[in-house]
ZAPA-931619 format. One record per residue (C-alpha): x, z, y; residue number from 1; residue in one letter. Coordinates in steps of 0.2 Angstrom, whole numbers, plus 5000, padded with zeros to 4 digits. Layout:
BEGIN
SITE;east;up;north;pos;code
SITE;X;Z;Y;NUM;A
...
This chain:
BEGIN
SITE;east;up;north;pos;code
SITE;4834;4546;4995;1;X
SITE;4842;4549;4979;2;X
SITE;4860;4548;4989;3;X
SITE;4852;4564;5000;4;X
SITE;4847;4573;4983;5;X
SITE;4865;4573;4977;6;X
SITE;4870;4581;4995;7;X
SITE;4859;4592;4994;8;X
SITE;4862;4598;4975;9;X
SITE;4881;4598;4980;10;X
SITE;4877;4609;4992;11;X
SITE;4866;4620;4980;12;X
SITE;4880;4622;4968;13;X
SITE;4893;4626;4980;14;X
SITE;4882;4639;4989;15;X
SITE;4878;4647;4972;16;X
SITE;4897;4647;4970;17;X
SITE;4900;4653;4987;18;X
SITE;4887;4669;4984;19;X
SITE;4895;4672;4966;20;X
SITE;4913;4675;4974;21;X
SITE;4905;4685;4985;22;X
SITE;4895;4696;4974;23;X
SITE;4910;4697;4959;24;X
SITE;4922;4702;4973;25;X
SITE;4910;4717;4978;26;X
SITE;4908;4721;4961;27;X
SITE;4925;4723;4959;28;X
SITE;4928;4731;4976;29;X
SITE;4914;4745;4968;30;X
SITE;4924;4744;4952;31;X
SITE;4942;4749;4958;32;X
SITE;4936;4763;4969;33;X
SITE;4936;4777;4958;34;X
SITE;4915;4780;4953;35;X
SITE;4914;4787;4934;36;X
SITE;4910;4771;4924;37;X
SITE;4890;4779;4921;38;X
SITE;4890;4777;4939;39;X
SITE;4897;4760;4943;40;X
SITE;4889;4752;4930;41;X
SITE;4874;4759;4936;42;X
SITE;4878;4753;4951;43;X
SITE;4883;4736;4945;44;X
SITE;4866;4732;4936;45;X
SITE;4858;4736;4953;46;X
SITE;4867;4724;4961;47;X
SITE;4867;4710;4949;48;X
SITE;4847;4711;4949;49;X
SITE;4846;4711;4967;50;X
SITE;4858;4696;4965;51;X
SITE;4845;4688;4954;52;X
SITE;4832;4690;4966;53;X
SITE;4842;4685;4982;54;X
SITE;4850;4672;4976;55;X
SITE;4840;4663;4960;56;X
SITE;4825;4656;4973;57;X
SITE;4836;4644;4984;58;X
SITE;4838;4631;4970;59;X
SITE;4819;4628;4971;60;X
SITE;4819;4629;4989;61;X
SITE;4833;4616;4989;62;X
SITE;4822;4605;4980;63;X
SITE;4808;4608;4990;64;X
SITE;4815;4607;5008;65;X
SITE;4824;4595;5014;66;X
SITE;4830;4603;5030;67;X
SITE;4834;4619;5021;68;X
SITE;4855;4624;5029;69;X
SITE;4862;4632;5013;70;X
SITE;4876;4639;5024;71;X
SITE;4867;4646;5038;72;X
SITE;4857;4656;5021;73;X
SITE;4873;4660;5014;74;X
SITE;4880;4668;5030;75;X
SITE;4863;4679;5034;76;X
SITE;4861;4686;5015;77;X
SITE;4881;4692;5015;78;X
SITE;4880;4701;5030;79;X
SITE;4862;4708;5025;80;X
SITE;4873;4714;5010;81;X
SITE;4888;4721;5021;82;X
SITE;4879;4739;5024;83;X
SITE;4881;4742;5005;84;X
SITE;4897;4742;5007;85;X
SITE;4898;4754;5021;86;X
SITE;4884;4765;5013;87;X
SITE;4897;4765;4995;88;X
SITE;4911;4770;5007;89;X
SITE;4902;4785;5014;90;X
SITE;4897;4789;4998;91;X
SITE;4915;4791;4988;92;X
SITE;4918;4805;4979;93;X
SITE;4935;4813;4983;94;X
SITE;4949;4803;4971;95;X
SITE;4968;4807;4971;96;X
SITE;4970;4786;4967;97;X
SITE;4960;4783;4983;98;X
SITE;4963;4797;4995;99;X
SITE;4975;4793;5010;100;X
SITE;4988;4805;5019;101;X
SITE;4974;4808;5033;102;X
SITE;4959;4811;5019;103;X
SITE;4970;4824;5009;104;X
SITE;4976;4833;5024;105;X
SITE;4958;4837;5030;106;X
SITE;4954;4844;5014;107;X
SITE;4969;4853;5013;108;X
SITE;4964;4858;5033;109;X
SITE;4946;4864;5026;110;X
SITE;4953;4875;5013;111;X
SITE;4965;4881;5023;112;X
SITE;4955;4890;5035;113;X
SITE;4951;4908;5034;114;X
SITE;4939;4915;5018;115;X
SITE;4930;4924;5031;116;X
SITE;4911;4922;5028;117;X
SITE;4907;4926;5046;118;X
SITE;4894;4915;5057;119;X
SITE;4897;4909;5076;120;X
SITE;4887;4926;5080;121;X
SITE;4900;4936;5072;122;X
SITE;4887;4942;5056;123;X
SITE;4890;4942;5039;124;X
SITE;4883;4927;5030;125;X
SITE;4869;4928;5018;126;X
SITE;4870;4948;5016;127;X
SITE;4861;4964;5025;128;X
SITE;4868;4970;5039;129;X
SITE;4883;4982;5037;130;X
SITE;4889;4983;5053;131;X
SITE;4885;5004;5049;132;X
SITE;4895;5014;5038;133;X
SITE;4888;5020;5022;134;X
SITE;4890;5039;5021;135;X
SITE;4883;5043;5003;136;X
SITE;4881;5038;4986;137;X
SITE;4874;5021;4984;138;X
SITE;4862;5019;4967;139;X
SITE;4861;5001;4960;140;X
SITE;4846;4991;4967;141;X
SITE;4845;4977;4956;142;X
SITE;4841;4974;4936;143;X
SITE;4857;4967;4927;144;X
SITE;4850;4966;4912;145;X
SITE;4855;4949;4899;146;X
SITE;4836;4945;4903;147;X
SITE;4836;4943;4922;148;X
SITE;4853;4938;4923;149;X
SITE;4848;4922;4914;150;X
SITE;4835;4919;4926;151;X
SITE;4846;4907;4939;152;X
SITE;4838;4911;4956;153;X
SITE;4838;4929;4950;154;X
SITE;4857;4930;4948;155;X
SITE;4860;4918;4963;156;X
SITE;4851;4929;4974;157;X
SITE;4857;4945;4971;158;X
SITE;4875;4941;4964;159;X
SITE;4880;4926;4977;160;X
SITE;4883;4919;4993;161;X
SITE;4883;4900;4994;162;X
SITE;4894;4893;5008;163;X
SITE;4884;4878;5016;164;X
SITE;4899;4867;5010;165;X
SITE;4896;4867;4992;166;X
SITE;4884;4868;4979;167;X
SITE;4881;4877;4962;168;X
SITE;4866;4874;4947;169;X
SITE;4862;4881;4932;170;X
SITE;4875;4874;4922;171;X
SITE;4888;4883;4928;172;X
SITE;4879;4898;4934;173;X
SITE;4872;4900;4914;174;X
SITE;4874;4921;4912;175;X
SITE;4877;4919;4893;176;X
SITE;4892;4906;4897;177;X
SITE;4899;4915;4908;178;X
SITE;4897;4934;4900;179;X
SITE;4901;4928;4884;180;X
SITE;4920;4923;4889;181;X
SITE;4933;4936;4884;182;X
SITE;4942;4942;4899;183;X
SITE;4951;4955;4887;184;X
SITE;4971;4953;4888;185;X
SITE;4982;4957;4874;186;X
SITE;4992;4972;4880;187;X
SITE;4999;4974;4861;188;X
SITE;5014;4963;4867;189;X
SITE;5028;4966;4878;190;X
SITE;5031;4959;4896;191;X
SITE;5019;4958;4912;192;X
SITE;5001;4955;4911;193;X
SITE;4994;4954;4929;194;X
SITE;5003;4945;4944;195;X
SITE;4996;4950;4963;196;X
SITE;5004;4939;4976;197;X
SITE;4997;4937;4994;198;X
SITE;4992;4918;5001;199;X
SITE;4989;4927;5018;200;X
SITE;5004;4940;5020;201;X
SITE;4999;4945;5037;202;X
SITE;4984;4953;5037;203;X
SITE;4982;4970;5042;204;X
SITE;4971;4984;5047;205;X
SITE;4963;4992;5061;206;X
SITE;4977;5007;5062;207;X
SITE;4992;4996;5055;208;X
SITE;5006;4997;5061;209;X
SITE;5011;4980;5067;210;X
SITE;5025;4970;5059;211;X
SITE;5026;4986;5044;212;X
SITE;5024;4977;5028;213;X
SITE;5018;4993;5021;214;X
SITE;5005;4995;5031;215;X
SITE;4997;4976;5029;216;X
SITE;4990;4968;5014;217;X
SITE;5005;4969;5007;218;X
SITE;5008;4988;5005;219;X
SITE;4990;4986;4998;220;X
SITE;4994;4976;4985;221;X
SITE;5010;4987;4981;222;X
SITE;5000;5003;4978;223;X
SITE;4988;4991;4968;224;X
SITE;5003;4985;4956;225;X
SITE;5010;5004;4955;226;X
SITE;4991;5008;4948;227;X
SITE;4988;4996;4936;228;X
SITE;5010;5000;4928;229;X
SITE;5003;5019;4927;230;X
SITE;4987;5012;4917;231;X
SITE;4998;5004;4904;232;X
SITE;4995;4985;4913;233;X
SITE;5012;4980;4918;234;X
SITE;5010;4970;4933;235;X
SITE;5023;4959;4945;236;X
SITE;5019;4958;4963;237;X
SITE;5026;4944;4970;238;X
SITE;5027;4949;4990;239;X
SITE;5032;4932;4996;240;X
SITE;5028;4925;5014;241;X
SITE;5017;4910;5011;242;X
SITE;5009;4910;5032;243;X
SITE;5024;4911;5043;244;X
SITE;5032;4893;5047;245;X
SITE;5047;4895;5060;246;X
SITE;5043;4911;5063;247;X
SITE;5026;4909;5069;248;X
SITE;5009;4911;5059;249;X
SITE;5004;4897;5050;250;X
SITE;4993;4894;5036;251;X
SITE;4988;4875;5038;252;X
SITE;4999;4873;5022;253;X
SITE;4997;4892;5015;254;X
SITE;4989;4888;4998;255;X
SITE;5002;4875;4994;256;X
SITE;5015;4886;4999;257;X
SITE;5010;4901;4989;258;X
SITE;5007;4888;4971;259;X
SITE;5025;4882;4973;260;X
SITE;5033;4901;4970;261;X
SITE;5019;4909;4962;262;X
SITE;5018;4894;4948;263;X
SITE;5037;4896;4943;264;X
SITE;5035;4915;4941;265;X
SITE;5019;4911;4929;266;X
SITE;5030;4898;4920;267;X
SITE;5045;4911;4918;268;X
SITE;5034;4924;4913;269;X
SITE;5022;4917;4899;270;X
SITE;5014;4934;4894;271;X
SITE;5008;4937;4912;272;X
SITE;4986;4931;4909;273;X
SITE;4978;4937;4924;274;X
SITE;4980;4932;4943;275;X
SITE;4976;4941;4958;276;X
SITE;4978;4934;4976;277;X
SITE;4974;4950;4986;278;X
SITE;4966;4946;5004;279;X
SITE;4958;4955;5016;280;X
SITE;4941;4947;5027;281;X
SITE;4941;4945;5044;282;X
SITE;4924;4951;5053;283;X
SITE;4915;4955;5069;284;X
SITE;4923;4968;5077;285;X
SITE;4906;4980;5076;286;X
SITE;4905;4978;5057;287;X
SITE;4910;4990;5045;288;X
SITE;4914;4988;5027;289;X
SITE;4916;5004;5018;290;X
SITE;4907;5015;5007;291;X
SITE;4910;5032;5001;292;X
SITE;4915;5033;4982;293;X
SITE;4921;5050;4973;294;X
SITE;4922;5058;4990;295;X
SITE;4932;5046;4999;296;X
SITE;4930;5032;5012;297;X
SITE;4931;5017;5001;298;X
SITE;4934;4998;5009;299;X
SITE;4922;4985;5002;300;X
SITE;4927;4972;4993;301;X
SITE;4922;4954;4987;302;X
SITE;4925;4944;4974;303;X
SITE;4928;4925;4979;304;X
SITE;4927;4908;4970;305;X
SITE;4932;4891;4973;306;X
SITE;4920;4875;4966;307;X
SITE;4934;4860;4969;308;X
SITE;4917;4852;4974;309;X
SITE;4909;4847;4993;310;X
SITE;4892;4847;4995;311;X
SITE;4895;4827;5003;312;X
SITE;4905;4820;4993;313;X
SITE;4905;4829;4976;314;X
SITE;4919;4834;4966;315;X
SITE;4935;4836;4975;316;X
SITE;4947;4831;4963;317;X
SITE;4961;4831;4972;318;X
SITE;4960;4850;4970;319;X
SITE;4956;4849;4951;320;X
SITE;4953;4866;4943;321;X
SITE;4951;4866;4924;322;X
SITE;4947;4884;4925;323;X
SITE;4930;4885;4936;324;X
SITE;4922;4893;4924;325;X
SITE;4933;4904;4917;326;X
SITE;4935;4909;4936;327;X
SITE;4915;4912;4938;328;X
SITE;4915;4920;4923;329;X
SITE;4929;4932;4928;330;X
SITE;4924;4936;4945;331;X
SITE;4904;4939;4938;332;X
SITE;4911;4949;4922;333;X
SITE;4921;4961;4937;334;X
SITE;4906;4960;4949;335;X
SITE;4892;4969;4938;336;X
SITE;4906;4981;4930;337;X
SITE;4909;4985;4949;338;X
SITE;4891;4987;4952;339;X
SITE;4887;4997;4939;340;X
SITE;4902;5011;4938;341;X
SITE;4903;5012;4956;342;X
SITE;4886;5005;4967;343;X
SITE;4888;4999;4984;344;X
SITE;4906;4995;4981;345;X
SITE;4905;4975;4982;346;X
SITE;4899;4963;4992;347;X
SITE;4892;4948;4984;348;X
SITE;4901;4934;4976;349;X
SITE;4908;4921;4988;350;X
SITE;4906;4903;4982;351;X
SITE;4913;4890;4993;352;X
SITE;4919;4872;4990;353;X
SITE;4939;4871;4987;354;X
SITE;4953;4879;4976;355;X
SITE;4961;4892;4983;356;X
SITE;4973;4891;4968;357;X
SITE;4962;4898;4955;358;X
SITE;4969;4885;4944;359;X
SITE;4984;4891;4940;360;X
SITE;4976;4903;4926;361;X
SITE;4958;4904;4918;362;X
SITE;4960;4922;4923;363;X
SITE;4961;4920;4940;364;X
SITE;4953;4932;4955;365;X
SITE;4953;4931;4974;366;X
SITE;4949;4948;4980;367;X
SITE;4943;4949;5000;368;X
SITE;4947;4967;5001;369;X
SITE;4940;4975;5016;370;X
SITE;4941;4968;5034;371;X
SITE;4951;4971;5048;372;X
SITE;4941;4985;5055;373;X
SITE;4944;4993;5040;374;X
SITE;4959;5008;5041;375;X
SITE;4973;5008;5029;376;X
SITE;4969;5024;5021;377;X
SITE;4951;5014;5017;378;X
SITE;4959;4998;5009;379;X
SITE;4971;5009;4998;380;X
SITE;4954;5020;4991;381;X
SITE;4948;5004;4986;382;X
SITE;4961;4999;4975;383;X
SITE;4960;5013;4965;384;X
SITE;4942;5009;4963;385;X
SITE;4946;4991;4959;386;X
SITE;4962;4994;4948;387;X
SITE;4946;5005;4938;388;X
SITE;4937;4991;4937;389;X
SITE;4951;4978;4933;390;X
SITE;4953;4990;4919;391;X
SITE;4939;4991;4911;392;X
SITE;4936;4972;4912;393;X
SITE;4953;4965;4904;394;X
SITE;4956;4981;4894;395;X
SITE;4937;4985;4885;396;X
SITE;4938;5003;4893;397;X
SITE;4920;4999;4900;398;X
């Protein structure tokens, strides 16, 4: 009997060991994957109670029952344990320490694909139809005074579109943050101030003519620069082809493509504060993006942001961006400055969930400008209107 009770307590001890091993080395499995330390402490405590209460009862049970299989309890409770591990896996956010080649290319994949804020139908997301052309003076429709803007829903509803990808609160999206950020430049000093450079070189428009550089985004962006240098705001356009890979289109690799020239030209060029990468949108074929301004058929535009943040799995910080809210506050500053000189003239903000290299200065912009149904004569309208705008932003003129 007493020769049984030994067995039995050996048995104890070495199952309690066995269960320790296994719950130290899921401990330090959740340890070394990359949660913030409030998380996997948090996460720890949880486990080391359930441990308590898993584990902690068998030493009576030994006592009491005789015919109690120590191993066969051991086996059941670690795989009853095994979907936590599966469930922390799913749950991971994005690490550069963690992420494999396959996991870094999808991201890079997703981020990759086109801005265009288009559903399988072909319709704008999130905004009234504009598949009609706007044929007078559009008057502004909405209060953007300090009082409603701090009201979060308010702004969010009629300043943003969400992308179903990401996610935004009122931390970020705090008008007083975000409008009380300078977005002035110093233009007492010598040397450039504004670069414009083109992730997607190819696009065009509706009466393009194809393969004519000046004709695509690109001459765009040229009669862009050549109206910010007569406004006193000397300004580099950087006309580099970031899409083509072996002659064909390619833009799986765009982004990282266009930050390995455009960042040298910033570094050589240290006065240079704001960056613009110049875009136009891609819509169904029936929609329309234009309004009438001063007379003339005017292109739409849109401002865009990148979060670095995916609605599963959180942060992303592979693309880190130590400038999102310099970034939101640059495109929101330009986006009520738009709305209130010229009405009808943006589309509202774009917020999806990667970078789109808005790191590479806290004054950076993406500008969707028009769409492809849009005519050149359209897209070069609008940038008179948005090189107003840009003016009255980073200058003070407003």
């Amino acid at each position: 009997m007493i020769m049984n009770r030994l067995k039995r307590d050996r048995a104890g001890r070495a199952g309690m060991a066995a269960a320790a091993v296994f719950l130290s080395g899921g401990l330090l499995y959740l340890g070394i994957r990359g949660f913030t330390d409030e998380w996997n402490y948090a996460v720890q405590q949880k486990i080391l109670k359930s441990a308590e209460e898993m584990y902690m009862p068998v030493l009576t049970r030994l006592d009491q029952d005789s015919s109690f299989d120590i191993g066969a309890w051991i086996r059941e409770k670690a795989l009853a344990w095994m979907p936590l591990v599966s469930y922390v896996e799913d749950h991971i956010p994005y690490e550069l320490s963690i992420e494999d080649d396959e996991t870094i290319a999808k991201i890079l994949e997703s981020q990759a694909n086109d801005e265009n804020m288009v559903d399988e139908n072909g319709n704008l997301v999130g905004e009234p139809d504009e598949s009609e052309t706007a044929a007078a003076e559009v008057t502004p429709t909405v209060d953007m005074s300090i009082e409603k803007l701090r009201d979060f829903d308010y702004l969010l509803s009629n300043f943003y579109t969400v992308d179903s990808s990401t996610m935004i609160g009122p931390d970020q999206l705090n008008a007083d943050d975000l409008l009380g950020r300078s977005m002035k430049i110093d233009n007492t000093t010598g040397g450039p101030k504004v670069l414009i450079f083109h992730t997607h070189s190819q696009e065009e428009f509706a009466d393009s003519t194809p393969g004519d550089p000046a004709t695509s985004i690109v001459g765009v962006g040229d009669y862009l620069t050549q109206l910010l240098n007569e406004r006193g705001v000397e300004t580099i356009h950087d006309t580099g082809v970031y899409d083509i890979i072996n002659g064909k289109l390619d833009r799986s690799n765009a982004y990282e493509n266009a930050e390995a020239s455009v960042r040298p030209i910033i570094e050589a060029n240290p006065t240079i504060e704001v960056a613009i990468d110049l875009h136009r949108d891609g819509v169904a074929e029936g929609t329309h993006l234009v309004t009438e301004i001063n007379g003339k058929p005017t292109a739409k535009i849109m401002y865009f942001n990148g979060l670095s943040r995916s609605r599963t799995n959180g942060d992303i910080d592979y693309l880190y961006n130590p400038y999102i809210q310099d970034n939101l506050a640059f495109s929101l500053q330009m986006q009520l400055a738009s709305e209130s000189q010229y009405p009808g003239f943006v589309r509202h903000i774009y917020l999806r969930a990667y970078r789109y290299n808005l790191h590479l200065l806290p004054k950076s912009l993406l500008v969707e400008a028009g769409a492809q149904t849009n005519t050149v004569e359209e897209m070069m309208n609008a940038m008179e209107v948005l090189a107003d705008t840009l003016c009255s932003v980073i200058l003070g003129e407003g």
